[in-house]
C-alpha positions as CSV (number, residue, x, y, z in Angstrom):
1,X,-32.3,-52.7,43.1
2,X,-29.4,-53.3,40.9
3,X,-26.7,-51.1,41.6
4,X,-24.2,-53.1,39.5
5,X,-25.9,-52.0,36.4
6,X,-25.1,-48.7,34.7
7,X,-27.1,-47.0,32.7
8,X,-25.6,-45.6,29.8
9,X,-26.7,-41.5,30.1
10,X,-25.0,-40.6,27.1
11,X,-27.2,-39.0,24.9
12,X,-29.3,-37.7,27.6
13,X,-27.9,-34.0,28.5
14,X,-26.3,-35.2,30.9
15,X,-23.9,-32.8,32.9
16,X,-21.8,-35.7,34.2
17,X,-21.8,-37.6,30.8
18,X,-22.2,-36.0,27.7
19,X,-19.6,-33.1,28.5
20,X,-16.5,-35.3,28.3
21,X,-14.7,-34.3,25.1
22,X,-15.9,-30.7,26.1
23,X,-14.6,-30.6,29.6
24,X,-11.7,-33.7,29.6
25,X,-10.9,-33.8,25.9
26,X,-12.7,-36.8,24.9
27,X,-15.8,-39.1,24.9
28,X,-13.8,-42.3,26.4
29,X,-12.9,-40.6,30.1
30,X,-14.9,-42.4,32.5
31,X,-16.2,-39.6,34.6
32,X,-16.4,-39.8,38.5
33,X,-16.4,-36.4,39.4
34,X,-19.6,-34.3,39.4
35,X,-21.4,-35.9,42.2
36,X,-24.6,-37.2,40.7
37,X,-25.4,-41.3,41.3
38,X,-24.7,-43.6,38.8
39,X,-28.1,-45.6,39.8
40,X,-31.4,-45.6,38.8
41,X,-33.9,-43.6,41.5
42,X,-36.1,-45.2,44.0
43,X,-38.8,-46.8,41.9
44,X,-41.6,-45.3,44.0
45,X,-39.7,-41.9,42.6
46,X,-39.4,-43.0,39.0
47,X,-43.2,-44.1,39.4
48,X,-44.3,-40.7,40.9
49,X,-42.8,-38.4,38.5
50,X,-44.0,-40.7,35.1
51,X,-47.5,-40.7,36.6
52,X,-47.4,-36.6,37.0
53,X,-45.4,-36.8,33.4
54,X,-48.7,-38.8,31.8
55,X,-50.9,-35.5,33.2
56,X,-49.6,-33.7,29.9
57,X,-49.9,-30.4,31.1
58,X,-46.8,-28.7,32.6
59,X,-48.1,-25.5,34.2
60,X,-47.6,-23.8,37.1
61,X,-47.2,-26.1,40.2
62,X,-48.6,-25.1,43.6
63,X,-47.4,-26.7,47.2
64,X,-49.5,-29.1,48.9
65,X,-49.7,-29.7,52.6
66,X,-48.9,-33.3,51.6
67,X,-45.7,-32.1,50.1
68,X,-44.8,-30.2,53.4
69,X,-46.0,-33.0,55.6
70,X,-43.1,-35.0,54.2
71,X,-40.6,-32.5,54.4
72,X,-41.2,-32.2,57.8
73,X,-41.8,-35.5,58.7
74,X,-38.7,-37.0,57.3
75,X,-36.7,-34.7,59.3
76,X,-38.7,-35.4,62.4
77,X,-38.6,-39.6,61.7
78,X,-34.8,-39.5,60.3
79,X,-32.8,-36.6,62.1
80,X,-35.3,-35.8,65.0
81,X,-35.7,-32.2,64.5
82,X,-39.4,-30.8,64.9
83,X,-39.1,-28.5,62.3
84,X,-42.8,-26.2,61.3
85,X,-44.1,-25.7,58.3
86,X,-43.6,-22.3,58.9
87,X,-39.9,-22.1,58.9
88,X,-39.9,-23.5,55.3
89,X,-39.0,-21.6,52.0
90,X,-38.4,-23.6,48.8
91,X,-35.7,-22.4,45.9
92,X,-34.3,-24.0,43.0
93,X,-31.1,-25.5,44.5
94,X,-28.9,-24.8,47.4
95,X,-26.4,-22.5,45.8
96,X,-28.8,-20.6,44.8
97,X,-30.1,-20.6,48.8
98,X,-26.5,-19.6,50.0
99,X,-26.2,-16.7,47.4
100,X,-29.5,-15.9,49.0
101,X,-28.3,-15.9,52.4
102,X,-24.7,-14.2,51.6
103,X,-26.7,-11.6,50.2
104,X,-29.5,-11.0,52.9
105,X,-27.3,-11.6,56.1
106,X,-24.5,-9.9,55.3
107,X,-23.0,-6.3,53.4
108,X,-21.0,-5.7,50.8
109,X,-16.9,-6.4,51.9
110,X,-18.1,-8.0,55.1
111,X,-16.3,-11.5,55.8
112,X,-17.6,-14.8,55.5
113,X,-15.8,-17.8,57.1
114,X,-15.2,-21.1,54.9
115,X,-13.4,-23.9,55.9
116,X,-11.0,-25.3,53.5
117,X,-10.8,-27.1,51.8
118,X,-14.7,-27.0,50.8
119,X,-17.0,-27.2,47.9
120,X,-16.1,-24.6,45.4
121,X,-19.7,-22.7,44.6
122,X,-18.9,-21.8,48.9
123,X,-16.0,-19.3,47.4
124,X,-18.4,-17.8,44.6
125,X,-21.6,-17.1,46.4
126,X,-18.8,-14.8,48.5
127,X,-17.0,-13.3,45.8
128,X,-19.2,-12.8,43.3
129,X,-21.8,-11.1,46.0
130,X,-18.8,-9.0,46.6
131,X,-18.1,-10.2,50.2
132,X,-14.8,-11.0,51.2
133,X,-13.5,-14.8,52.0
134,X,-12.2,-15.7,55.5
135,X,-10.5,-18.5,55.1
136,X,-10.1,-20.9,58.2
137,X,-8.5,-24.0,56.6
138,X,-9.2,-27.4,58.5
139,X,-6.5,-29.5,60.1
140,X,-5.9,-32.4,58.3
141,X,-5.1,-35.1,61.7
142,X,-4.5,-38.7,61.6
143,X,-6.5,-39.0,58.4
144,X,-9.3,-36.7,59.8
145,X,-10.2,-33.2,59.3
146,X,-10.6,-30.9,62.5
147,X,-12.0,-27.6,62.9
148,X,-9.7,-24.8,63.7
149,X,-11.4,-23.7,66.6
150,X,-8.5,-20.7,66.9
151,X,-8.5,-19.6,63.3
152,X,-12.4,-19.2,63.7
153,X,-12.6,-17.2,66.7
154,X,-9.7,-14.8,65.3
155,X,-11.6,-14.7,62.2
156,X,-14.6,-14.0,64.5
157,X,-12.7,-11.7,66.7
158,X,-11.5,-9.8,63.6
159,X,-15.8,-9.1,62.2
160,X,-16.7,-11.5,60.5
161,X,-20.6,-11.4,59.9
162,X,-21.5,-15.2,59.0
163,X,-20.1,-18.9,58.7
164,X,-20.9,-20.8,55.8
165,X,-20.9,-24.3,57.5
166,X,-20.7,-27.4,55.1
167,X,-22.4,-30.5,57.4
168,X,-21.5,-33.2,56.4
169,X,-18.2,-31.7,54.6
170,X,-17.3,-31.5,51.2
171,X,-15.0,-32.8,49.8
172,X,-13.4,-34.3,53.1
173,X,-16.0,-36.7,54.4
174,X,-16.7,-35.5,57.6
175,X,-20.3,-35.8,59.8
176,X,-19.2,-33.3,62.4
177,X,-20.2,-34.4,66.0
178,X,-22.3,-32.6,68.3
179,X,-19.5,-31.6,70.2
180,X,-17.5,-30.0,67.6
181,X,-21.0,-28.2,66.3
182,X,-22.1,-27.1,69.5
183,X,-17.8,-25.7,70.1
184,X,-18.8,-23.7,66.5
185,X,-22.0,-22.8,67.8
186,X,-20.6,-20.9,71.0
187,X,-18.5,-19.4,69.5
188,X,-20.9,-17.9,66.9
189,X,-23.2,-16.6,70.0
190,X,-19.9,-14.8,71.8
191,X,-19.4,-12.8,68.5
192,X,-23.0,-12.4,66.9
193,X,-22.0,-14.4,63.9
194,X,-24.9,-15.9,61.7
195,X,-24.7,-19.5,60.6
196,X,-25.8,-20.9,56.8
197,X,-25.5,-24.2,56.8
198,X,-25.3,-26.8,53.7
199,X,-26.6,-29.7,55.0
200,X,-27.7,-31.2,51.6
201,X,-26.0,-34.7,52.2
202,X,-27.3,-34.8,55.8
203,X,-28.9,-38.1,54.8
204,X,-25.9,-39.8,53.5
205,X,-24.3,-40.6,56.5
206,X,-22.4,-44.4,57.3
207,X,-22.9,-46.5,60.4
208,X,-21.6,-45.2,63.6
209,X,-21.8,-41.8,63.0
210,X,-24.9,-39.4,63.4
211,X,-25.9,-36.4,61.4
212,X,-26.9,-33.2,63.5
213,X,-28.8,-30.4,61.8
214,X,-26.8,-27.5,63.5
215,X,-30.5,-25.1,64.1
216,X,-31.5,-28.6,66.2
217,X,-28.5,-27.8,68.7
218,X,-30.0,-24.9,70.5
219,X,-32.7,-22.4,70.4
220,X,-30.1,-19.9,70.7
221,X,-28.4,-21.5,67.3
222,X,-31.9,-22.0,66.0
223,X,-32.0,-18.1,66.0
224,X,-29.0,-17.4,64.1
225,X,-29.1,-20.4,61.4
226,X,-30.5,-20.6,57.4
227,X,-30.6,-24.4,56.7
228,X,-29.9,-25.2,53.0
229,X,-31.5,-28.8,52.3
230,X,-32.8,-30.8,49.5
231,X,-33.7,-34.4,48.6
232,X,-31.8,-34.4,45.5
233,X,-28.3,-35.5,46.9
234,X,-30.2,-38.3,48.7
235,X,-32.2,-39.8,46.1
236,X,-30.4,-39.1,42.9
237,X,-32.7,-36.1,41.7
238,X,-31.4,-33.3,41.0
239,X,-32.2,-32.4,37.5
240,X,-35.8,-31.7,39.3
241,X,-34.2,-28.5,41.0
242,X,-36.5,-29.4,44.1
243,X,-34.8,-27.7,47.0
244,X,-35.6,-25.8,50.4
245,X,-34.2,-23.7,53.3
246,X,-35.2,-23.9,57.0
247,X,-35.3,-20.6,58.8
248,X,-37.0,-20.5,62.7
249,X,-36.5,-16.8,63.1
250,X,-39.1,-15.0,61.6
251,X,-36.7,-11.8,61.2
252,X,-34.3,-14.1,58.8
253,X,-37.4,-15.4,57.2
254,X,-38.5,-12.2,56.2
255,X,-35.0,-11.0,54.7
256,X,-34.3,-14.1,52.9
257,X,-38.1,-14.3,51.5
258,X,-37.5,-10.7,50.8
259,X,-34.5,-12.1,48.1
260,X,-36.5,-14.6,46.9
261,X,-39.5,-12.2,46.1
262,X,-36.8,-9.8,44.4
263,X,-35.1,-12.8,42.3
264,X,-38.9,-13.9,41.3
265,X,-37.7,-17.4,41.9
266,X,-39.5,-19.0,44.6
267,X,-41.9,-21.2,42.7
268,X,-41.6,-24.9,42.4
269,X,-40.8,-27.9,39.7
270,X,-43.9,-29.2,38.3
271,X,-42.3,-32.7,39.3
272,X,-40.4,-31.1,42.4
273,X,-43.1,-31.6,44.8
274,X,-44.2,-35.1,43.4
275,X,-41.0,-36.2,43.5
276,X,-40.2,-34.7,46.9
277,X,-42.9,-36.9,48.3
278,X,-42.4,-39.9,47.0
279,X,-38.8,-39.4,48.1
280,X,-39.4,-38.9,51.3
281,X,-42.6,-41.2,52.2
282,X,-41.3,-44.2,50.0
283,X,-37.3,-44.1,49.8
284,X,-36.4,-44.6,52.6
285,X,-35.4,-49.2,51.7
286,X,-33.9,-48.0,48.9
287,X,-31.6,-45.1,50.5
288,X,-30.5,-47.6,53.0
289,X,-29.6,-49.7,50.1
290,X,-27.3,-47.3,48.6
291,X,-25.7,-46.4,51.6
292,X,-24.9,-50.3,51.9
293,X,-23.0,-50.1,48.2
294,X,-21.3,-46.8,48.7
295,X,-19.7,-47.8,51.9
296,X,-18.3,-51.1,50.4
297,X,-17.4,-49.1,47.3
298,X,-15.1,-46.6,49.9
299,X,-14.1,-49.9,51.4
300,X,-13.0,-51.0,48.1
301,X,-11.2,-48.2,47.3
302,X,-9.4,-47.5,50.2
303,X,-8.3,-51.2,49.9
304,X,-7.4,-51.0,46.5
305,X,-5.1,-47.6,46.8
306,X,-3.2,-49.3,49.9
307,X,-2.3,-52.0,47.9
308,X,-1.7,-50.5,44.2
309,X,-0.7,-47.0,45.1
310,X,0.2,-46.7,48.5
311,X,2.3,-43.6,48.4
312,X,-1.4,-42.1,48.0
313,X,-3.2,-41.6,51.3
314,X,-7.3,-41.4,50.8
315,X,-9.4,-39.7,53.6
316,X,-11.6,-42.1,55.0
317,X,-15.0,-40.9,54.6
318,X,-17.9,-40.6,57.2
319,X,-20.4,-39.5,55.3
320,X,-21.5,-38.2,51.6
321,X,-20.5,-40.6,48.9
322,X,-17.5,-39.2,47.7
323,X,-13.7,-39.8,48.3
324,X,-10.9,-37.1,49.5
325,X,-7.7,-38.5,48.5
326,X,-4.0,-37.2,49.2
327,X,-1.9,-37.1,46.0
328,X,0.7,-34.6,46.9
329,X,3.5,-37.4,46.9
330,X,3.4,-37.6,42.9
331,X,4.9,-33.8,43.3
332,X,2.4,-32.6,40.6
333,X,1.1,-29.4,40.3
334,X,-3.0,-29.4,39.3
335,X,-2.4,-28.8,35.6
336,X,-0.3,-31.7,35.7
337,X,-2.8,-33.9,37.7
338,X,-5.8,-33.3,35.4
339,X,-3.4,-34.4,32.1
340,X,-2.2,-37.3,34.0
341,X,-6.6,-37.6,34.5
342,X,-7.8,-36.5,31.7
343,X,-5.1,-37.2,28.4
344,X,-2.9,-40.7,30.2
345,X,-5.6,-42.4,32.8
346,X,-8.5,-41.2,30.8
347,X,-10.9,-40.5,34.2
348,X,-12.0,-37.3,35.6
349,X,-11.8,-37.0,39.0
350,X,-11.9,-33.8,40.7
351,X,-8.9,-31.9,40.8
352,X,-8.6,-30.3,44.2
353,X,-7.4,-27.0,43.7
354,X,-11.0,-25.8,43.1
355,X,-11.6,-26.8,46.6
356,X,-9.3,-24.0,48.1
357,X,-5.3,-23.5,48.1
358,X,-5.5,-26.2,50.5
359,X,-6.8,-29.2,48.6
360,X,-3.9,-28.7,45.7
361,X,-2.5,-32.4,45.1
362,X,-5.8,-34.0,46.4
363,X,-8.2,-35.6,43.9
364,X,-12.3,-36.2,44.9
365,X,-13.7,-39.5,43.5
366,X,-17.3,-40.1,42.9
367,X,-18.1,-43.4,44.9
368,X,-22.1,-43.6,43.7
369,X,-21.0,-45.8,40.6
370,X,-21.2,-49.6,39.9
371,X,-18.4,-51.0,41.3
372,X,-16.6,-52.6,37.8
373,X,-17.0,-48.6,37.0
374,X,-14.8,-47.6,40.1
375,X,-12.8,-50.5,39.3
376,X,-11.7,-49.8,35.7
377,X,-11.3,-46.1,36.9
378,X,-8.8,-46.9,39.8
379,X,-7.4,-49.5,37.2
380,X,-6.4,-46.7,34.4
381,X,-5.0,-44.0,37.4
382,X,-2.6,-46.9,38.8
383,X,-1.7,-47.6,35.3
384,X,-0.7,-44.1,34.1
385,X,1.3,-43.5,37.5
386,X,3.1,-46.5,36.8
387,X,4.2,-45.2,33.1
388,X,5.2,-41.5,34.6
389,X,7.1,-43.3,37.1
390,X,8.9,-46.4,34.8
């Protein structure tokens, strides 16, 4: 496994690559900002789907009990939660499951708590459902984020219906521990609030921290929680739209099916299920591997911005192979920071506004890249703050 090799995507449709002069103005940006890998899947993947590919018939694909077997039995092996076959509902992403679950758990104006700042499609799936955003921004500490334990009971206090819960967080790097989840969790019994958690990176977590599914906590939090997973984040896959929610209480499971039924979109991939499996029966070596390269390509970042651009402060990451980092002593307002990106570095990053009001002057950087790619990338932004600054 040579993850010091990039493939060169362009020319493939590829969201990441082949959008640059569209979306950053031109085709030499080196993009680290959607967060796909740069590396080649698991070969037992790669191996799984071209074996399904050579069948030549694409029809309609049904699910096998292998296919659920490893579902569940990665989650039993990896996060120790007993999960049943029952509880299990596949869709074709996890937006898609938390527009699902805004729309079957809650009304029309009711509130729905994000913490911010957080990924962006968490804001849409409220609005565009026409549910209203409670915003209960986390405290940035010592170069950690914290849950606003007082915000969220006000927020709670005041009605809202349901917490969209981002484990591990997005964009700030945090695996939340099991006492801060379980501090969440009471407070969502003492005011009847439902849970939908996002716990699609769950298995991109770095040594010395653990990953808990929040419906693993408690029976009682079991009860009141839609899990939103998929191996796509993990394993580099998700062009194959494979994706699935977890849902103990039969009551929940019947609403959200009840959406899916409506939406007429609950069938799966023809390579989803194939894929699925030989993710999660055969990845495993090569998931530990990448875990290995992203956490010495945040180490070599970090590194890299203390000594080049220290007036930048990054947010060291737990989890999730991306980078938070604090740009709000360059004074520029987002507009500004993407042309200093996009037009005088020549990298995308993301631009934190999209995040919430409260990620304005931070970027997010794409760690799951060979490292001369990260390299070159932090190269060109030191560079181009050096000329605004000479």
């Amino acid at each position: 496994m040579n993850f010091n090799e990039l493939p060169d995507r362009r020319g493939t449709l590829s969201y990441k690559w082949d959008q640059r002069e569209k979306l950053f103005g031109g085709e030499d940006v080196l993009p680290l900002w959607v967060a796909d890998m740069d590396f080649k899947c698991s070969p037992a993947i790669v191996e799984a789907v071209v074996a399904r590919a050579s069948q030549g018939i694409y029809g309609y694909t049904i699910k096998s009990k292998e296919y659920v077997d490893a579902i569940t039995g990665w989650f039993r092996d990896r996060h120790h939660w007993t999960m049943d076959s029952s509880w299990l509902t596949d869709s074709p992403g996890v937006v898609p499951s938390l527009s699902i679950a805004v729309r079957t758990l809650t009304s029309p104006g009711d509130q729905v708590i994000v913490m911010s700042p957080v990924y962006n499609p968490f804001y849409d799936v409220i609005v565009k459902n026409e549910r209203t955003i409670a915003d209960s921004p986390l405290i940035l500490k010592d170069g950690r984020y914290e849950m606003d334990f007082v915000a969220l009971e006000k927020h709670m206090r005041d009605g809202a219906k349901l917490v969209l819960l981002c484990s591990p967080h997005n964009p700030g790097g945090r695996v939340w521990t099991k006492e801060e989840l379980l501090q969440l969790g009471d407070l969502c019994i003492k005011y009847d609030v439902q849970v939908v958690a996002d716990e699609i990176h769950c298995d991109l977590v770095f040594d010395g921290n653990t990953h808990y599914p929040f419906a693993s906590l408690s029976s009682a939090l079991a009860e009141r929680t839609v899990t939103c997973l998929a191996p796509s984040k993990t394993f580099n896959i998700p062009g194959l739209q494979t994706s699935f929610v977890a849902i103990s209480n039969p009551d929940l499971k019947r609403l959200f099916d009840g959406e899916v039924s409506a939406l007429s979109i609950g069938s799966v991939n023809f390579f989803g299920p194939t894929a699925t499996i030989a993710a999660y029966t055969q990845g495993e070596p090569w998931l530990e591997a990448v875990l290995t390269y992203v956490k010495d390509n945040h180490d070599y970042a970090i590194q890299y911005l203390g000594e080049h651009l220290p007036g930048l402060t990054p947010v060291p990451s737990e989890g999730t192979y991306l980078l938070w980092v604090d740009c709000r002593s360059l004074g520029l307002a987002p507009a500004a920071l993407k042309r200093l990106m996009y037009r005088d570095a020549k990298i995308a990053f993301n631009e934190g506004s999209i995040y919430g009001k409260t990620g304005v002057g931070f970027l997010r950087i794409n760690l799951a890249c060979p490292r001369d790619v990260l390299a070159e990338a932090l190269t060109r932004f030191t560079q181009a703050i050096e000329r605004i600054g000479s």
